[in-house]
FIDREN-844046 format. One record per residue (C-alpha): x, z, y. Coordinates in Angstrom, 3 decimals. Layout:
! residues N
- px:pz:py
- X:Z:Y
...
! end
This chain:
! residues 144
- px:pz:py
- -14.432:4.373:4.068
- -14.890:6.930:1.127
- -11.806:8.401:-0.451
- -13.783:9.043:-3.833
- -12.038:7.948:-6.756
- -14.203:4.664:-8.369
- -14.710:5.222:-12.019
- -15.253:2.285:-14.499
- -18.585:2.447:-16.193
- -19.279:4.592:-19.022
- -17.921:3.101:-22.482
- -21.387:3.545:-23.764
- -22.922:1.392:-21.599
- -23.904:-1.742:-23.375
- -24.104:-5.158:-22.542
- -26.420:-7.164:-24.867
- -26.229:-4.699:-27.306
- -22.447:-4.172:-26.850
- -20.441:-0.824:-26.035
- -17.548:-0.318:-24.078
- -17.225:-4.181:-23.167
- -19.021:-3.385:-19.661
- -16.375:-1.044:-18.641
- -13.355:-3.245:-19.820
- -14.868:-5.899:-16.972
- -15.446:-3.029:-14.716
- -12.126:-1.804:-15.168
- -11.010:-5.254:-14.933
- -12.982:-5.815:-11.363
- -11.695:-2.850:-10.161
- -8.004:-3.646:-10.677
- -8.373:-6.585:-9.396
- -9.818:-4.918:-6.110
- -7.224:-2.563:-5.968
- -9.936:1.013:-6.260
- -8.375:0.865:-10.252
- -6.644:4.620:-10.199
- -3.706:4.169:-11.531
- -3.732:6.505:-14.515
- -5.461:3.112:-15.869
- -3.132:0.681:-15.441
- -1.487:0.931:-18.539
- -3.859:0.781:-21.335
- -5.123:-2.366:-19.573
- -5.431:-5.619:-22.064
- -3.249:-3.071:-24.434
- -3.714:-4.802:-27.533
- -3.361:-1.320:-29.357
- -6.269:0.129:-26.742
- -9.969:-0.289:-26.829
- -9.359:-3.831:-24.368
- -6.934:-5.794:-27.057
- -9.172:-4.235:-29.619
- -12.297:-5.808:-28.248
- -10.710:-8.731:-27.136
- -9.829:-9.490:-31.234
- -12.726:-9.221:-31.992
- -14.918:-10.999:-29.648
- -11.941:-13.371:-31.182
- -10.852:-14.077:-26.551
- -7.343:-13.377:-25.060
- -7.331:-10.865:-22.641
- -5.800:-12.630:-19.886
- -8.326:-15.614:-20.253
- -10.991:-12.796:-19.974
- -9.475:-11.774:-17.268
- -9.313:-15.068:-15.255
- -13.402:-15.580:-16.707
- -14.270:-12.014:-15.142
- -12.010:-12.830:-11.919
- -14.551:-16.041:-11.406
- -17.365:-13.962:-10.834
- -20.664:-13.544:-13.023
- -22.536:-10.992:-14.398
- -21.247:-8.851:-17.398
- -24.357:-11.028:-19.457
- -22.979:-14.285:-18.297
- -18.949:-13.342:-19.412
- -20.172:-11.573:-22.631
- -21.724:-15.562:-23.018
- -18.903:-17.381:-22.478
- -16.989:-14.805:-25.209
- -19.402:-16.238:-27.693
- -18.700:-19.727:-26.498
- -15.071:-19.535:-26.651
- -14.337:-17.164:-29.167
- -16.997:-15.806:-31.772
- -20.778:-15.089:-30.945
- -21.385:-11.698:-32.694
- -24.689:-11.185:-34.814
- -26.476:-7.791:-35.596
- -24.426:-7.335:-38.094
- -21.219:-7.499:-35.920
- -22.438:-4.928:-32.925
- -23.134:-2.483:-35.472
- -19.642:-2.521:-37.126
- -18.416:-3.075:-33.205
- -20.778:-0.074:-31.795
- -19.401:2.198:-34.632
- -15.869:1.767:-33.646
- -16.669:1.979:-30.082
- -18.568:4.906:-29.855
- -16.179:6.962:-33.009
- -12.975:5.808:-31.485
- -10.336:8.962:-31.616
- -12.549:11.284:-34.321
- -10.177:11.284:-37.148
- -8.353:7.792:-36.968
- -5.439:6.091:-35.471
- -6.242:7.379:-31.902
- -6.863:10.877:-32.626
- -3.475:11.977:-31.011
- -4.343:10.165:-27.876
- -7.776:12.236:-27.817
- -5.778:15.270:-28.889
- -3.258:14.458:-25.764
- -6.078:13.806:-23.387
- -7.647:17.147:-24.111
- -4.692:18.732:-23.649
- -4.117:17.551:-20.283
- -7.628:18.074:-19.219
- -7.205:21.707:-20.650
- -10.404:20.968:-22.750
- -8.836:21.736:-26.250
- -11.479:24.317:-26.659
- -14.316:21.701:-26.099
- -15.823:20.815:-29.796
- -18.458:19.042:-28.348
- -15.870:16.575:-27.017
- -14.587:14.391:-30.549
- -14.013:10.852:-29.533
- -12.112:9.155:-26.380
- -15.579:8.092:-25.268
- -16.344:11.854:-24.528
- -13.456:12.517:-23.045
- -13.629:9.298:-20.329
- -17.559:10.323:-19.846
- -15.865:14.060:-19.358
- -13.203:13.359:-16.803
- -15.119:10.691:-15.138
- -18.101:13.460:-14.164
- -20.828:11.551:-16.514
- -20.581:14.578:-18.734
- -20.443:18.115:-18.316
! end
């Protein structure tokens, strides 16, 4: 058995045309399987973090997502039953979603947690790192 740390996937990886929401499942399956590290635990379903905030607006609870994921299926098939119980997102909607998601932390209400996780990385000198996606594709290895 390997004692490397599991990682969610990378908030830019999309799931019919959909950022972050493949990691939130990830992190989600992982958790459940007990290979979640810790440092995780607590922005999980946060409806202040990136999960409550994409849980409003696929218009789902988080726990009920939870209990879908905990079924089994593939990221497709839960993303599906989002739009069946909650709202079914057009073009439109993944853009405004996909903006968010991929800007979260540069200059908004999360730029003191990006600030904070810099500064415990000791990355404050990193420019090229602006949102929290960066800095989770940073600490997670995706991203040098």
């Amino acid at each position: 058995m390997s004692n490397q740390t599991k990682y969610p996937k990378s908030p830019h990886e999309e799931v019919g045309g959909m950022k972050y929401f493949a990691r939130m499942l990830d992190e989600i399956r992982l958790y459940a399987g007990g290979e979640l590290p810790e440092d995780y635990h607590a922005n999980l379903g946060k409806q202040q973090a990136a999960d409550g905030t994409c849980c409003n607006f696929l218009r789902v609870s988080y726990d009920d997502l939870r209990d879908r994921v905990l079924e089994g299926g593939t990221d497709q098939e839960i993303l599906d039953w989002c739009y069946t119980n909650g709202r079914r997102l057009n073009p439109g909607d993944l853009l405004v979603w996909n903006g968010f998601a991929s800007k979260l932390g540069w200059n908004d209400f999360a730029s003191a947690n990006l600030k904070a996780a810099k500064e415990r990385l000791g990355i404050t000198d990193r420019a090229d790192l602006n949102t929290i996606a960066d800095v989770m594709d940073f600490e997670e290895g995706r991203r040098k």
